[in-house]
VOTINU-136131 format. One record per residue (C-alpha): z negated, y, x negated. Coordinates in Angstrom, 1 decimal, always signed. Layout:
<mitis>
<miti pz="Z" py="Y" px="X"/>
...
</mitis>
This chain:
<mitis>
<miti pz="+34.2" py="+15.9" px="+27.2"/>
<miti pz="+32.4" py="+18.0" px="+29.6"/>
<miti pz="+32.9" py="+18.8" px="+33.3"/>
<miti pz="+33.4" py="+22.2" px="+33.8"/>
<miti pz="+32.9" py="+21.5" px="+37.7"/>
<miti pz="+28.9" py="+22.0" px="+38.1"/>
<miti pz="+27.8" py="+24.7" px="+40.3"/>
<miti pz="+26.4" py="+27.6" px="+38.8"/>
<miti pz="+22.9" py="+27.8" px="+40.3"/>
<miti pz="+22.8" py="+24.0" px="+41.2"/>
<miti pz="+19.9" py="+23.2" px="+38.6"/>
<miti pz="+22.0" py="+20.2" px="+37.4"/>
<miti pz="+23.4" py="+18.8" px="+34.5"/>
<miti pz="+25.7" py="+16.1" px="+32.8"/>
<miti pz="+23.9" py="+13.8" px="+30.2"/>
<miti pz="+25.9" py="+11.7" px="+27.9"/>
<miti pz="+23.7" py="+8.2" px="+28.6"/>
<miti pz="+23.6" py="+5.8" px="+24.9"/>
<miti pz="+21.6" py="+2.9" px="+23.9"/>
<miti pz="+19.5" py="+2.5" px="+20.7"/>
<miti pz="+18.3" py="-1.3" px="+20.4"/>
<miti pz="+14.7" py="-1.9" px="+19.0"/>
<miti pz="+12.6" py="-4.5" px="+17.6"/>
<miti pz="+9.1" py="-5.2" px="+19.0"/>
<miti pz="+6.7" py="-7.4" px="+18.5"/>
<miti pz="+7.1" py="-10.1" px="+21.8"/>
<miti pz="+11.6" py="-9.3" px="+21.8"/>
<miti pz="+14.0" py="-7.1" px="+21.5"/>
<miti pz="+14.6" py="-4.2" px="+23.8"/>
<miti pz="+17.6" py="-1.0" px="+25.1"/>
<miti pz="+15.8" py="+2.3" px="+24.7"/>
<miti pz="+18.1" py="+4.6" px="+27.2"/>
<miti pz="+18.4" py="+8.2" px="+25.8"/>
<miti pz="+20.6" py="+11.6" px="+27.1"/>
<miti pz="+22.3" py="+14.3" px="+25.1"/>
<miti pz="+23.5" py="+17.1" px="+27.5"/>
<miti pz="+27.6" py="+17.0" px="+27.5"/>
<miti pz="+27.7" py="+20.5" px="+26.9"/>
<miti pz="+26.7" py="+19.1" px="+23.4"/>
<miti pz="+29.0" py="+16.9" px="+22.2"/>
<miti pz="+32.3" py="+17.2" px="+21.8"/>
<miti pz="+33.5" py="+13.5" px="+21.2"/>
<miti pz="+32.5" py="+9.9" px="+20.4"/>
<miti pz="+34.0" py="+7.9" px="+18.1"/>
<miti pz="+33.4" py="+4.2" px="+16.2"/>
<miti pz="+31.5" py="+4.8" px="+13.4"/>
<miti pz="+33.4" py="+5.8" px="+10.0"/>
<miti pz="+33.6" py="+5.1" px="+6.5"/>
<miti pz="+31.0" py="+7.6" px="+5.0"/>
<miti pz="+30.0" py="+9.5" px="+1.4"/>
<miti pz="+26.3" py="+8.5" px="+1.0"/>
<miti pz="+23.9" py="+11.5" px="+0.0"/>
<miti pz="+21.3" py="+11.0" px="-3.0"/>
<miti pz="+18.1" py="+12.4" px="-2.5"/>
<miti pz="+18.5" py="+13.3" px="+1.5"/>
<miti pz="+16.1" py="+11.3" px="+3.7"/>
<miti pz="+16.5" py="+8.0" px="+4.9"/>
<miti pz="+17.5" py="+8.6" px="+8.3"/>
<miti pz="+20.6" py="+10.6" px="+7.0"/>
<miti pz="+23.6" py="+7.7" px="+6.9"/>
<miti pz="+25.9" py="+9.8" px="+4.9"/>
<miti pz="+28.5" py="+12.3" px="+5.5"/>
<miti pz="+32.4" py="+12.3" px="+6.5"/>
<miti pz="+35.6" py="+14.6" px="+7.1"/>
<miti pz="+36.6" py="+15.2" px="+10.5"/>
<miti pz="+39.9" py="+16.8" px="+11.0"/>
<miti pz="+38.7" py="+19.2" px="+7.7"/>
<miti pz="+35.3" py="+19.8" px="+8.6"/>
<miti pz="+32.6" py="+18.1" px="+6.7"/>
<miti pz="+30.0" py="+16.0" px="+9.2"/>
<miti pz="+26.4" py="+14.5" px="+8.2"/>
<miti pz="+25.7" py="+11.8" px="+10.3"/>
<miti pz="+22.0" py="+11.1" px="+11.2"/>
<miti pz="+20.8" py="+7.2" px="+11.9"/>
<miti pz="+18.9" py="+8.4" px="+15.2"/>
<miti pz="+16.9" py="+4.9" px="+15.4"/>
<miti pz="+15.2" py="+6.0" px="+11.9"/>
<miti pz="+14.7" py="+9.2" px="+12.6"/>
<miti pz="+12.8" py="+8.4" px="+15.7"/>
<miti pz="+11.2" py="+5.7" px="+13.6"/>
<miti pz="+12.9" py="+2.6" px="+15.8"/>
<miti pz="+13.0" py="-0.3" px="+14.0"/>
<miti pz="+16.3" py="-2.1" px="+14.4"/>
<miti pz="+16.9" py="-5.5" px="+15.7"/>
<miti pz="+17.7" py="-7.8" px="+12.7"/>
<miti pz="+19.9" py="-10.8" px="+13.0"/>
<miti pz="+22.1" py="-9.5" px="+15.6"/>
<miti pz="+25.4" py="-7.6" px="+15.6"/>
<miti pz="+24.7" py="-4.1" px="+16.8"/>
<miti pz="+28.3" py="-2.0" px="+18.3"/>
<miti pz="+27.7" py="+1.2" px="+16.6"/>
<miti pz="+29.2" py="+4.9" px="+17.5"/>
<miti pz="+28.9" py="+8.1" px="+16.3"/>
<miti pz="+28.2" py="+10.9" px="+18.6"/>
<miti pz="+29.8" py="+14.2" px="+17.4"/>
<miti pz="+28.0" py="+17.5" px="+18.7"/>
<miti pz="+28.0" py="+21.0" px="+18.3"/>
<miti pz="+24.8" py="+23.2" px="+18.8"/>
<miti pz="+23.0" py="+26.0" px="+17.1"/>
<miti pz="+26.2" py="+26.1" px="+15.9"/>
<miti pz="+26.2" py="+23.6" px="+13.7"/>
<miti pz="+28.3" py="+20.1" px="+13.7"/>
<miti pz="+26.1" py="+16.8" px="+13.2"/>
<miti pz="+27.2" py="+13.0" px="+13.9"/>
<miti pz="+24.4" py="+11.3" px="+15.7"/>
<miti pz="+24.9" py="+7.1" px="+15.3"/>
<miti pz="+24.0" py="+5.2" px="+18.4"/>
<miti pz="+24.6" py="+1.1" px="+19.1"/>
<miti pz="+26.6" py="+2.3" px="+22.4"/>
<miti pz="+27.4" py="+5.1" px="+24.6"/>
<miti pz="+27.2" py="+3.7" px="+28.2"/>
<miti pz="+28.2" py="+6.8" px="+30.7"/>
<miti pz="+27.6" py="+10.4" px="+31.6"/>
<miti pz="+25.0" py="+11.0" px="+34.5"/>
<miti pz="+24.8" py="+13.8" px="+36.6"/>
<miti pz="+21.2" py="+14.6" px="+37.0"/>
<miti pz="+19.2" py="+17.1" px="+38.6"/>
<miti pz="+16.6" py="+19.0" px="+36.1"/>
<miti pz="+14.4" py="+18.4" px="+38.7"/>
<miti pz="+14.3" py="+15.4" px="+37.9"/>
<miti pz="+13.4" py="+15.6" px="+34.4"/>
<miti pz="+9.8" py="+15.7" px="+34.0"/>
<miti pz="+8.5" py="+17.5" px="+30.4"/>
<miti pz="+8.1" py="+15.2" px="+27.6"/>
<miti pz="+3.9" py="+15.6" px="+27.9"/>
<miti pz="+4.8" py="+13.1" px="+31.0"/>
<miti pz="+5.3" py="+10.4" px="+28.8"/>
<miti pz="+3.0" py="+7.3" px="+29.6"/>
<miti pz="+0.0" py="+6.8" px="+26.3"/>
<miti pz="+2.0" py="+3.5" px="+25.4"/>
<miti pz="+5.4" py="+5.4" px="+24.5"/>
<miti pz="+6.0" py="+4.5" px="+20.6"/>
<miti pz="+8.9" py="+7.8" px="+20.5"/>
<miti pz="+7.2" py="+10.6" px="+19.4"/>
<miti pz="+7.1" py="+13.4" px="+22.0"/>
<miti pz="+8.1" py="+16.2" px="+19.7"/>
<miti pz="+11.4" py="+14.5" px="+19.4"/>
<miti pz="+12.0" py="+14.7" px="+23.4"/>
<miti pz="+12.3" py="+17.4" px="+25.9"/>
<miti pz="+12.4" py="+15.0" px="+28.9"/>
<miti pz="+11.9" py="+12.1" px="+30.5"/>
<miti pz="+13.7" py="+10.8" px="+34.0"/>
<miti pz="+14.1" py="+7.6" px="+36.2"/>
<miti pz="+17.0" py="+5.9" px="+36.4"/>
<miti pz="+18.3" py="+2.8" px="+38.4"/>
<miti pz="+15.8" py="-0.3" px="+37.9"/>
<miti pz="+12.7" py="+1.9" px="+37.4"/>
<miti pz="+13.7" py="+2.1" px="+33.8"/>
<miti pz="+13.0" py="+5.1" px="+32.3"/>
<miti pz="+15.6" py="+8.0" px="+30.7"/>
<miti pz="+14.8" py="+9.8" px="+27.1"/>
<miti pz="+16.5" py="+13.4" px="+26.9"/>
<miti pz="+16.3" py="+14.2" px="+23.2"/>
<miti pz="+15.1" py="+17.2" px="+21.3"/>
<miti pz="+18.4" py="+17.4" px="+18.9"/>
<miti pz="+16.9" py="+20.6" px="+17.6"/>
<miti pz="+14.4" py="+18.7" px="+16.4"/>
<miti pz="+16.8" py="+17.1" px="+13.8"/>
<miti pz="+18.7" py="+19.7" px="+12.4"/>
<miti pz="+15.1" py="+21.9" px="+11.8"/>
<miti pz="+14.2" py="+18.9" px="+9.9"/>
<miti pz="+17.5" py="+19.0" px="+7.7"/>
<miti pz="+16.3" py="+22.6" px="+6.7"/>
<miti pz="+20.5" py="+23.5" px="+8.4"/>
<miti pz="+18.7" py="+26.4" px="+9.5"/>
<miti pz="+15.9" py="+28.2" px="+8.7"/>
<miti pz="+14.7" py="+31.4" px="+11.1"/>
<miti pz="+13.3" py="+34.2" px="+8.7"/>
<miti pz="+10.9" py="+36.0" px="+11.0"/>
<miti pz="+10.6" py="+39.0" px="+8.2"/>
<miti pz="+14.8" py="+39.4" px="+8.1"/>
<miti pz="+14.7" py="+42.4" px="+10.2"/>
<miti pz="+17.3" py="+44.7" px="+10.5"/>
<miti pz="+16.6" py="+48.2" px="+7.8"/>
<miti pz="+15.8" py="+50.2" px="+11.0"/>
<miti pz="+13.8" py="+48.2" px="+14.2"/>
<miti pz="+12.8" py="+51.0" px="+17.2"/>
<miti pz="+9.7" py="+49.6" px="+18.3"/>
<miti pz="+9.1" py="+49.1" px="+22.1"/>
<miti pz="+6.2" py="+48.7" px="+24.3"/>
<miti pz="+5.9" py="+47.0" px="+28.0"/>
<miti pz="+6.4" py="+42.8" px="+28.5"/>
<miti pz="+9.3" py="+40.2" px="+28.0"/>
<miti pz="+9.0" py="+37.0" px="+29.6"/>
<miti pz="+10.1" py="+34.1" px="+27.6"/>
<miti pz="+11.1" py="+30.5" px="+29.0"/>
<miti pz="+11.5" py="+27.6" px="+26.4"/>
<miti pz="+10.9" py="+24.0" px="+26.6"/>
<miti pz="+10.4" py="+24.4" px="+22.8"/>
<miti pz="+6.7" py="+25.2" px="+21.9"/>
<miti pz="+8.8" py="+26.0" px="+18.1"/>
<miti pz="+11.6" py="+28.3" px="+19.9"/>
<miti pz="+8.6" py="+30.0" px="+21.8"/>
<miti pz="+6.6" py="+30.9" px="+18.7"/>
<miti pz="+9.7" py="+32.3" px="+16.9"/>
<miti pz="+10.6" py="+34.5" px="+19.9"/>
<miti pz="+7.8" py="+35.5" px="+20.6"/>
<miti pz="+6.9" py="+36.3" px="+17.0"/>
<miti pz="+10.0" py="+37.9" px="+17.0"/>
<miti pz="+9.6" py="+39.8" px="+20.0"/>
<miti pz="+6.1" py="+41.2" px="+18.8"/>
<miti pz="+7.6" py="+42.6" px="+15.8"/>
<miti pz="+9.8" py="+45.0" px="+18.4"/>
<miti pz="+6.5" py="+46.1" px="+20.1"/>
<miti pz="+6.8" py="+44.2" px="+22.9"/>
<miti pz="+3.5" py="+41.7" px="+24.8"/>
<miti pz="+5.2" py="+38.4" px="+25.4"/>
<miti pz="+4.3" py="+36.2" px="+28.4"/>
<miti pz="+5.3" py="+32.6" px="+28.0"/>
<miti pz="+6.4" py="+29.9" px="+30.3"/>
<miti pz="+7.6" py="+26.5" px="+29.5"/>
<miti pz="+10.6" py="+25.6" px="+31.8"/>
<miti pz="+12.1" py="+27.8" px="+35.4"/>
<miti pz="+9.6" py="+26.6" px="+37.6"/>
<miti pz="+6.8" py="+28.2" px="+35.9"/>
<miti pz="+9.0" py="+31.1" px="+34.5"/>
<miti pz="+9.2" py="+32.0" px="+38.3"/>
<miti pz="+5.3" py="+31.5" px="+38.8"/>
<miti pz="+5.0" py="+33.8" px="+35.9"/>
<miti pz="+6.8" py="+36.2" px="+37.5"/>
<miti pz="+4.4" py="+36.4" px="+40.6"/>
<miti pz="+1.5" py="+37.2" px="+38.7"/>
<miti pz="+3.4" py="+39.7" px="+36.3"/>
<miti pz="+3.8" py="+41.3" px="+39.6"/>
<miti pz="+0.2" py="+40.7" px="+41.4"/>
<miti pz="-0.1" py="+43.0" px="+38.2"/>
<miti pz="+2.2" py="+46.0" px="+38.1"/>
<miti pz="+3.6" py="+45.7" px="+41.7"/>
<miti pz="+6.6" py="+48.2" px="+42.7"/>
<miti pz="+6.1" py="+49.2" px="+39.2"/>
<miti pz="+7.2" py="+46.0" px="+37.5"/>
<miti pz="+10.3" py="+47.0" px="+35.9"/>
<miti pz="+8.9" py="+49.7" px="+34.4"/>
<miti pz="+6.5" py="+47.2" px="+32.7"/>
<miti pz="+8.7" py="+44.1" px="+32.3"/>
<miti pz="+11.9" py="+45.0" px="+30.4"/>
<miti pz="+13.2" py="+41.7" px="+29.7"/>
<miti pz="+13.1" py="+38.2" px="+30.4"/>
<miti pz="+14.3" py="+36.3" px="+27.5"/>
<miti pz="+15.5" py="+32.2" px="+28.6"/>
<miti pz="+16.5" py="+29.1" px="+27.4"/>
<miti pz="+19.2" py="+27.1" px="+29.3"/>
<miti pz="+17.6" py="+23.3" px="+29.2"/>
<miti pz="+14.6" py="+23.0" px="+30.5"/>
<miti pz="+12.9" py="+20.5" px="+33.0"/>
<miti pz="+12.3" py="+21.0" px="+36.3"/>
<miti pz="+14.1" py="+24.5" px="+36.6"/>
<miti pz="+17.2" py="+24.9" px="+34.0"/>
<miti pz="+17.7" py="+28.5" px="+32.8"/>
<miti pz="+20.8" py="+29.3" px="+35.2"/>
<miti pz="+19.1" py="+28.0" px="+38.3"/>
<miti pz="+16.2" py="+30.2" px="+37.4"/>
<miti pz="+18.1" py="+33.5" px="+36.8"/>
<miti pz="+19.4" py="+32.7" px="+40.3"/>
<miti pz="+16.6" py="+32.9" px="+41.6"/>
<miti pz="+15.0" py="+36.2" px="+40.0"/>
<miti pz="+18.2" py="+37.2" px="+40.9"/>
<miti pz="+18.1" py="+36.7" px="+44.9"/>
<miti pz="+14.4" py="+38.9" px="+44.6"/>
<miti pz="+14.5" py="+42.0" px="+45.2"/>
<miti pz="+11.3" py="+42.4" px="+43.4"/>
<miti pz="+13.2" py="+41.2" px="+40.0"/>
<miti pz="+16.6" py="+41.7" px="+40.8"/>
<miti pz="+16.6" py="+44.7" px="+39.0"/>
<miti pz="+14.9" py="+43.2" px="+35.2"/>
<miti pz="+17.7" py="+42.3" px="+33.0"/>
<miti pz="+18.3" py="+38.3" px="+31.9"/>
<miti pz="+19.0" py="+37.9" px="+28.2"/>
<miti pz="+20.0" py="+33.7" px="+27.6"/>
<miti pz="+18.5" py="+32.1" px="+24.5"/>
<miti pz="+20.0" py="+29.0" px="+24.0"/>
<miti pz="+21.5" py="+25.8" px="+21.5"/>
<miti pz="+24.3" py="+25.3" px="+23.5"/>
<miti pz="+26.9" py="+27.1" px="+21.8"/>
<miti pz="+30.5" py="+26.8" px="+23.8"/>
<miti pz="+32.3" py="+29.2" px="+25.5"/>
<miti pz="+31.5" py="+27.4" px="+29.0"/>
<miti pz="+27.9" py="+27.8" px="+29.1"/>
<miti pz="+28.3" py="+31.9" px="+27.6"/>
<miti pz="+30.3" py="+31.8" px="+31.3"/>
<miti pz="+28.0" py="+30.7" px="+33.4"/>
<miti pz="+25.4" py="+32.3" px="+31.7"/>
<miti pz="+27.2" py="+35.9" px="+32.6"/>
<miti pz="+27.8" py="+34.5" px="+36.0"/>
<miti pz="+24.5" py="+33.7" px="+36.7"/>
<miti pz="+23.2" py="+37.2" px="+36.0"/>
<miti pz="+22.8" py="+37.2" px="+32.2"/>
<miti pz="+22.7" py="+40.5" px="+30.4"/>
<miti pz="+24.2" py="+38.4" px="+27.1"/>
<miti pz="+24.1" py="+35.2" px="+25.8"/>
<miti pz="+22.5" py="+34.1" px="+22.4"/>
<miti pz="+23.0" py="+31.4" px="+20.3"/>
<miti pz="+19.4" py="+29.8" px="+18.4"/>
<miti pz="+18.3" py="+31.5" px="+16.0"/>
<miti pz="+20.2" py="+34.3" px="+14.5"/>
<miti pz="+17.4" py="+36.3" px="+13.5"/>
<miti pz="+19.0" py="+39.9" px="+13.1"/>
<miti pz="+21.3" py="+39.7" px="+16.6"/>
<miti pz="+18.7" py="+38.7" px="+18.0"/>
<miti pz="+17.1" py="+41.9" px="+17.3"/>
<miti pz="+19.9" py="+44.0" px="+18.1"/>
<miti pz="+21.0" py="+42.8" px="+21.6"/>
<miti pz="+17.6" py="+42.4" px="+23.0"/>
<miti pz="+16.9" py="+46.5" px="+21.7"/>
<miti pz="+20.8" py="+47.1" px="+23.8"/>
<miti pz="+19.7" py="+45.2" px="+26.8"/>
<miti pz="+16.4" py="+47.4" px="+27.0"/>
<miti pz="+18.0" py="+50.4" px="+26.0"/>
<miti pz="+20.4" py="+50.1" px="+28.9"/>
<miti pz="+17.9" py="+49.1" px="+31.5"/>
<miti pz="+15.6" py="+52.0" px="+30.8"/>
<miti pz="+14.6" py="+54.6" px="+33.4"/>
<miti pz="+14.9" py="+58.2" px="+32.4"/>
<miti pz="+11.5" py="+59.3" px="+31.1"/>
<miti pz="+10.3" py="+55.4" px="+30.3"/>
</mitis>
């Protein structure tokens, strides 16, 4: 499904465009949403399913693919669209893979993919007062053609609130070495942010937060007004999602990269995106290792290996 063409560095990406009809009050109208193709791994018409009792509404049911058990989530009622009535609606079912986890996503039509800068994508607190979508359940918002406007959805959002996994900020390895100095951590995610940097105090370390590249860079600068020549003795890591608005993750590391002043602080990648593809370009693009969401005790022991490897003698 995915183009394995885009530049590393380029701050692009490839969004799989689909259409979710809703009813409103004065008509009927196409809300245009994105799913990053590094997501999904196919589409397909919408298949005989195995309904669940007691699971919430928005959960259609589940179904065998190929051996592998798939729920499929109704992503007009999880968002709380209400769906035209009276008219026949072409539905598909959009397979992904993140978090490592495999979830069917049902849409009333996948159009095309887009190739988009991140640049482009302005953070979901962009989104205009009248919006009806609520903003937790997006990470971005874009023009397209016609001045219509382009929803990039917060998929983690979805599987957090089917409980498929469940981060256990006290799970910590029998023996943590605690450490001192900063870590820098980049997420989109105000949830991913809290549990890493929860996760990251526990080791010892003072976290400094930024939401996407852009201001992971200004972050940077004023780490540095700070500590100076002395910075990576200060900053040991930088910790980064991948998606982001404005700046993704790879574009960033680029970057900090290209600075002599940071060239030197090692890049650990944080992300849902789970194929080999993005682990690739991840390591291409400077990263010290690539982490899949939210494997609590890994976590803990490739962030201490990163540090461990990147200290001076004496520090």
């Amino acid at each position: 499904m995915q183009d394995n063409s885009l530049k590393l560095g380029s701050n692009e990406m490839e969004l799989v465009d689909f259409r979710i009809m809703k009813q409103e009050d004065d008509g009927i109208y196409e809300g245009i949403y994105g799913i990053n193709v590094s997501k999904v791994r196919e589409i397909i018409r919408i298949p005989e399913l195995t309904e669940l009792p007691g699971t919430p509404e928005y959960i259609e049911g589940i179904f065998d693919l190929r051996e592998v058990v798939i729920p499929v989530v109704n992503l007009a009622k999880w968002m709380g669209i209400k769906a035209p009535e009276g008219i026949e609606q072409s539905s598909r079912v959009i397979i992904t893979e993140f978090n490592n986890v495999l979830i069917g996503f049902v849409v009333d039509e996948a159009k095309r993919i887009r190739r988009i800068s991140w640049s482009d994508i302005e953070p979901a607190s962009y989104m205009s007062g009248g919006e009806s979508i609520d903003s937790n359940k997006i990470t971005g918002v874009t023009k397209v053609e016609n001045d219509n406007v382009l929803l990039v959805l917060d998929l983690e959002s979805v599987v957090q609130d089917l409980g498929l996994y469940k981060p256990d900020l006290n799970s910590l390895p029998d023996e943590i070495e605690s450490f001192s100095g900063v870590a820098l951590v980049l997420d989109d995610s105000a949830t991913a942010r809290r549990i890493i940097k929860e996760s990251l105090e526990k080791m010892g370390f003072k976290v400094v937060e930024a939401v996407d590249g852009q201001e992971g860079l200004e972050k940077l600068d004023e780490i540095y007004e700070t500590y100076g020549e002395y910075i990576s003795d200060n900053l040991k890591i930088i910790i980064s999602d991948v998606e982001m608005p404005r700046m993704d993750g790879f574009h960033f590391a680029a970057n900090v990269k290209e600075d002599r002043r940071f060239a030197d602080i090692p890049i650990v990648f944080n992300s849902s995106i789970s194929d080999h593809f993005s682990e690739n370009r991840g390591i291409k693009a400077g990263g010290e290792a690539y982490l899949v969401k939210f494997e609590s005790s890994y976590f803990y022991s490739e962030i201490a290996r990163v540090v461990h490897e990147h200290m001076k003698p004496g520090v």
